[in-house]
N, C-alpha and C positions, 0 to 999 in steps of 0.2 A: 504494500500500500504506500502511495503519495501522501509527504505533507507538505503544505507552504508552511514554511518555519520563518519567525519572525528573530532575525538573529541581532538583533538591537534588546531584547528580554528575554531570550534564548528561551522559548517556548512555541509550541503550535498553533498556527490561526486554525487551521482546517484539512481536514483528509478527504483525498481523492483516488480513483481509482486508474484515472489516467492522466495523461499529461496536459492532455487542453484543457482539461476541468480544472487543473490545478493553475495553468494560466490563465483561466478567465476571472479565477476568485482575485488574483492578482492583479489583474487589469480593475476588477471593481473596489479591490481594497483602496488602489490608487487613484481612484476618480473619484472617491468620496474623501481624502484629504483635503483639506483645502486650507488657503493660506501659507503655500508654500512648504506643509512639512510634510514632512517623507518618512517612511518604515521599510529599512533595508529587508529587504526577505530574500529568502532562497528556500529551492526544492529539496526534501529528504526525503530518506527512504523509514520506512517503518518494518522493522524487520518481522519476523514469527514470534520471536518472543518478547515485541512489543520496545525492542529498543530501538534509538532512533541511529540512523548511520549516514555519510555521507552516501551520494549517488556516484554512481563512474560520470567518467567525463560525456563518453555518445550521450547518455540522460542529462545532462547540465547543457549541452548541445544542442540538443532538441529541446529541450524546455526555456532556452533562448531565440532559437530560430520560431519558436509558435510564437512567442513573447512579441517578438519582432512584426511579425506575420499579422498579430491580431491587434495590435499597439497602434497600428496608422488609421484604424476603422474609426 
């Protein structure tokens, strides 16, 4: 399982089961700030026994290229 992990208070916004769901929550977390502030986040993996781990790079890859992709709409 996908999370968008919010690495500014090092906890989970939300879990996903694929990659464009976990960028769309991102594109919406971002368009509801306002006044300039921002919430770094990045994609994690959620392992079997529920611990959290980095992603490889192809998934950091792809969950930038959708980022990209869905970001100009």
């Amino acid at each position: 399982m996908l999370a968008l992990y919010d690495t500014f208070n090092d906890r989970i916004i939300s879990r996903h089961r694929k990659i464009n769901r976990v960028v769309r929550a991102c594109l919406e977390i971002n368009r509801m700030m306002t006044g300039g502030a921002y919430l770094p986040m990045t994609i994690k993996l959620i392992d079997s026994h529920g611990d959290i781990v980095n992603v490889d790079d192809q998934t950091l890859e792809e969950f930038q290229h959708c980022y990209d992709r869905f970001s100009t709409y």
